[in-house]
C-alpha positions, 0 to 999 in steps of 0.5 A, a space after each residue: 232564466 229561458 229569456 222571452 227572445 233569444 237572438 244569435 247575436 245582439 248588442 251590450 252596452 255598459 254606459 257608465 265605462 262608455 261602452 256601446 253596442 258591444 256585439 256578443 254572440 251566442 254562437 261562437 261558430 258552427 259545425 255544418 249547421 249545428 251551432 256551438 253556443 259560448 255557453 257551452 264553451 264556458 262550461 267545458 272549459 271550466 271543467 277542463 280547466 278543474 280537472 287539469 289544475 286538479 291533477 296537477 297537484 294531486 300527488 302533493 294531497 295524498 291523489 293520483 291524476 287517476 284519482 282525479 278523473 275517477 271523480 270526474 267521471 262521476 262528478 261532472 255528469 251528476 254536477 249536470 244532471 243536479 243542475 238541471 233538475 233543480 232548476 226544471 223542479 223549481 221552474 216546472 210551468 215552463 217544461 210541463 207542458 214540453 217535457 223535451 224542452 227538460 233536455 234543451 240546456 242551450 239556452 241556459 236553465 242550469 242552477 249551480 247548487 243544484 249541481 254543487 249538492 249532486 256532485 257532493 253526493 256523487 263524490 261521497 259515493 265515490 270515496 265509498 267504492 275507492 275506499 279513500 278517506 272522504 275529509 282528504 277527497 273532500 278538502 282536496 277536491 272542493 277547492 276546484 268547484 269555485 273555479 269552474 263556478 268562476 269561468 262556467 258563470 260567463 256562459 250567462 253574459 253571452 246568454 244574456 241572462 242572470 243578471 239583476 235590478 236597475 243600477 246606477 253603478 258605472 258598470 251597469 249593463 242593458 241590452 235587447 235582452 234584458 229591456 224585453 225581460 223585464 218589461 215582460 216580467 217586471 214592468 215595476 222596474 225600468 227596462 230602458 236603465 241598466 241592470 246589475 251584471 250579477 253574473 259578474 258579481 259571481 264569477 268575481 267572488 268565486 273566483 276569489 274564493 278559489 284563491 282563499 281554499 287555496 290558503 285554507 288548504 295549504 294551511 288549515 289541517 283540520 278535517 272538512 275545513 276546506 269544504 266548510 269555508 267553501 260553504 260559509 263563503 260561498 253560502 254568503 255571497 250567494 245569498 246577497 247576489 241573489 237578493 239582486 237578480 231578477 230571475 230567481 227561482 222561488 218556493 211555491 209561492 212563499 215568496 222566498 228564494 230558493 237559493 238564498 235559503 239553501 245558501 243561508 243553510 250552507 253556511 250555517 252547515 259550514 259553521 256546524 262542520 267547523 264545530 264539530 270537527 274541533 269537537 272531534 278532534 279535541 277528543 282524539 287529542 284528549 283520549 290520546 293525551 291520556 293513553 300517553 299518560 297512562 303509558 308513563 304511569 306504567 313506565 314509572 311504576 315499573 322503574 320503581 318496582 325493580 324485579 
């Protein structure tokens, strides 16, 4: 979302938990004149806080801490570069007449699939020059996605931006920002009422997904399992927050949002990932149940054809 205002500081409240003019500050403070935005923030310690837990617990998943940078080196830039371009491709109006504007990602602008389906491509390109097995990669290093999901979200609250329809919720939130959104873009809604802090709703369901990979990891030993319910659960709470926010990006003039239906696709390629790597693997066991079968025929015919 590029807000219509964007002020250095402003003021958020929450009414429902008596919560008031909450200053927040897009700044968190300042090198000489250059400003150094709580976005940014939020994303970098998000992918330091992957990278770390990640290389912690490399050597129990058949890695290396220097596999885990290897990865990040290339994953975390190519993350970026996906977020970005998803988002400038679905809202060109807004850079086509500035293309520098494409390079300005201060403000916001970054779309999370976009940066989940780049890093994926980067990763499997990466397990090719390794040479690693790309179900062991995969399961093991899908885990952290959701996690920087969960803390980089945070970047929208200071942002002021990513947020829903009106809500009678305890936990809605209004602020400038939001008030001047939607009389802007959606004059149907009230812009004096709180909206849904759906940036919120994300950071708390991926943070809970983070959680179940973890289970599912540790647990499931079928091949892509882990990237499969990475998919389907991510897949499905995206979909019904993004039928929230207000901001959505579109296709063409379809009427349809882009990410609900890419996350729809998630999760029916989730579900297809699970199927077929039963499939495979069901096979293996058949073909080796009767390589073991046949082994025993040969044993039991040499016993009882004594030379």
């Amino acid at each position: 979302m590029v807000l219509p205002i964007l002020l250095a500081a402003t003021k958020v409240s929450f009414p429902g938990l008596g919560i008031k003019d909450l200053p927040v500050d897009r700044v968190a403070f300042t090198i000489g004149s250059f400003p150094i935005y709580w976005y940014s923030i939020c994303i970098i310690t998000a992918f330091i806080a992957c990278v770390g837990m990640a290389m912690l617990q490399a050597k129990k998943h058949s890695m290396t801490s220097e596999d885990v940078i290897d990865y990040a080196i290339v994953c975390i830039p190519s993350a970026m570069i996906g977020a970005r371009l998803y988002y400038v491709a679905f809202k060109w109006s807004d850079f086509s007449s500035d293309w520098k504007s494409i390079f300005d990602v201060r403000n916001g602008g970054l779309a999370v699939l976009g940066g989940v389906l780049f890093a994926l491509i980067a990763g499997v390109i990466m397990t090719k020059i390794k040479k690693q097995n790309l179900a062991v990669v995969f399961d093991f290093m899908i885990v952290y996605i959701p996690l920087g999901q969960a803390i980089g979200r945070w970047g929208n609250f200071f942002n002021q931006e990513a947020f829903g329809t009106n809500t009678n919720l305890p936990w809605g939130m209004i602020s400038p920002e939001t008030s001047a959104y939607l009389r802007m873009h959606l004059p149907a809604l009230d812009a004096n009422a709180p909206v849904h802090p759906t940036f919120l709703y994300e950071s708390i369901a991926t943070l809970l997904i983070f959680f179940i990979l973890l289970v599912v990891r540790k647990r499931i030993k079928l091949p892509f399992a882990t990237v499969a319910m990475y998919f389907i659960l991510y897949g499905t709470a995206r979909f019904f927050i993004e039928g929230l926010r207000t901001d959505s990006l579109y296709i063409g003039n379809t009427g349809l949002r882009t990410s609900q239906v890419l996350s729809a696709v998630l999760v029916v390629v989730g579900f297809g990932i699970i199927a077929f790597s039963r499939f495979v693997m069901n096979k293996k066991a058949l073909a080796a149940a009767k390589e073991t079968n046949a082994v025993n025929e040969a044993n039991d015919g040499a016993e009882e054809n004594p030379l």
